[in-house]
LOPA-529196 format. One line per field, with one value per residue (C-alpha): x, y, z; residue number from 1; residue in one letter. Coordinates in nm, 3 decimals. Layout:
LOPA-529196
x: (X, ...);
y: (Y, ...);
z: (Z, ...);
i: (NUM, ...);
aa: (A, ...);
end
This chain:
LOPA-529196
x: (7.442, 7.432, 7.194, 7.443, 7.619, 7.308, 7.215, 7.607, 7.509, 7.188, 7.387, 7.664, 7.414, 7.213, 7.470, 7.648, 7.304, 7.271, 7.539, 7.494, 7.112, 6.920, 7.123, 7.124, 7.171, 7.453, 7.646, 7.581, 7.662, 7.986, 8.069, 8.011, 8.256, 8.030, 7.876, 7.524, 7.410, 7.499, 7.385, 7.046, 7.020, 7.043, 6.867, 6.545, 6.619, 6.596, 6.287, 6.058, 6.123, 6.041, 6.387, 6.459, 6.227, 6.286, 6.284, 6.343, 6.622, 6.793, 6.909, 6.669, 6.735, 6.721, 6.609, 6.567, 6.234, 6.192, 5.827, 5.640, 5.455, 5.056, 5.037, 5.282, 5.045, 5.011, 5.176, 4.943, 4.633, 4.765, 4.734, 4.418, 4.187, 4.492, 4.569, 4.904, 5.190, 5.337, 5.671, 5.603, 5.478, 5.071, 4.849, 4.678, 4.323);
y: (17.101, 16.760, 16.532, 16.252, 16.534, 16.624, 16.218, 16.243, 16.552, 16.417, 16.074, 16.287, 16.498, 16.190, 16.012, 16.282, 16.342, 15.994, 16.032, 16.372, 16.328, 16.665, 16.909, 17.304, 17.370, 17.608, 17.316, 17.049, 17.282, 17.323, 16.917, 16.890, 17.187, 17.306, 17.664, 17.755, 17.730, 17.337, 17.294, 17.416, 17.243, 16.933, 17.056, 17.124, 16.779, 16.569, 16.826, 16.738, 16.415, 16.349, 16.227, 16.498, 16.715, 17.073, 17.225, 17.477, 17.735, 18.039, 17.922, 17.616, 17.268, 16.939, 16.565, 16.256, 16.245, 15.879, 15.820, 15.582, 15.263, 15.316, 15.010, 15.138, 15.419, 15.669, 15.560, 15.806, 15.641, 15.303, 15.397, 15.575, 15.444, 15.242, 15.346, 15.532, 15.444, 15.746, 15.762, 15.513, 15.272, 15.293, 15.329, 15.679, 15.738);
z: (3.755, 3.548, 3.711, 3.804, 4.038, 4.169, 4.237, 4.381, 4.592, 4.712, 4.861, 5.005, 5.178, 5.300, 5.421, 5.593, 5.773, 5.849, 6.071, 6.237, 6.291, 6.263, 6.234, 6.126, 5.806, 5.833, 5.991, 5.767, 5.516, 5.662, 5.720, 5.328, 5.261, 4.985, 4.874, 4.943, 4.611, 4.586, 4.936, 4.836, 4.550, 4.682, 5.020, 4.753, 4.559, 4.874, 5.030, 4.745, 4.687, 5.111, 5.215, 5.400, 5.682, 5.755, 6.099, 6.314, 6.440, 6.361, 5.982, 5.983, 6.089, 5.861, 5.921, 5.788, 5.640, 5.706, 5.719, 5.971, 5.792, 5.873, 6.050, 6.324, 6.379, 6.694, 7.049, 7.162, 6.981, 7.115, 7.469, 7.488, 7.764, 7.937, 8.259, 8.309, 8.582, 8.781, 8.894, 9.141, 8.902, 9.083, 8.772, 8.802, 8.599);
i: (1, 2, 3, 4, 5, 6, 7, 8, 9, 10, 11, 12, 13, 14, 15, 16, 17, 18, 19, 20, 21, 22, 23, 24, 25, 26, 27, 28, 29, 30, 31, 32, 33, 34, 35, 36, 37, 38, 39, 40, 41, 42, 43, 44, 45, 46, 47, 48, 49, 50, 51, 52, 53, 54, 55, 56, 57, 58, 59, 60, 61, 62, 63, 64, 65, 66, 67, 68, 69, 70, 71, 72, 73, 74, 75, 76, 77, 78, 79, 80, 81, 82, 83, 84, 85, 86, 87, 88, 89, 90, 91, 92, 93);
aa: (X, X, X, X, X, X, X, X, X, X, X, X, X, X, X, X, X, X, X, X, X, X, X, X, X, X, X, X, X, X, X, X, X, X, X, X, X, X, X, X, X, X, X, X, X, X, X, X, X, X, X, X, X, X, X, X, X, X, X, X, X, X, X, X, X, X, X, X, X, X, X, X, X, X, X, X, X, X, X, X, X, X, X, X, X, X, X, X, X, X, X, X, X);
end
C-alpha cells in the first residue's frame, strides 16, 4: 500500500473512532467497509505510532490513545490523605 493511502487509511480510521469511542475491532472494521488486511494495516500504523490503545474482548477492542499531560497526573494521587464523603455527603476516614 503507497504511503499516502496508508496516511488516508490512518485518518479514516481515526476519525471514524473519534466518533464511535472504543469500540471492537470487528465493528469498526465493519463501519469502514474495508478487508482485514487494510484494517490491520492501519490498526498497526496508528498502534505504534501511540494514537490508538488496544483492549479487551472477544476480537479485541480499540481506543484513542490520547495520552494525559504529566502535570494532570493521578486523581487518585491527588486525593490521598483527604477525607472521603459517603453517600450522605459525612466525610468518612
Amino acid at each position: 500500500m503507497a504511503r499516502s493511502n496508508l496516511e488516508g487509511d490512518m485518518n479514516a480510521f481515526m476519525s471514524t473512532l473519534r466518533n464511535v469511542g472504543s469500540v471492537g475491532n470487528g465493528a469498526l472494521r465493519n463501519a469502514l467497509g474495508w478487508a482485514e488486511s487494510r484494517y490491520w494495516k492501519a490498526h498497526a500504523a496508528l498502534f505504534e505510532s501511540g494514537q490508538i490503545k488496544k483492549g479487551r474482548g472477544r476480537g479485541g477492542s480499540v481506543s484513542t490513545g490520547a495520552k494525559r499531560s504529566k502535570a494532570a497526573g493521578s486523581t487518585r494521587a491527588k486525593s490521598a490523605g483527604r477525607p472521603r464523603a459517603n453517600k450522605s455527603g459525612r466525610k468518612t476516614g
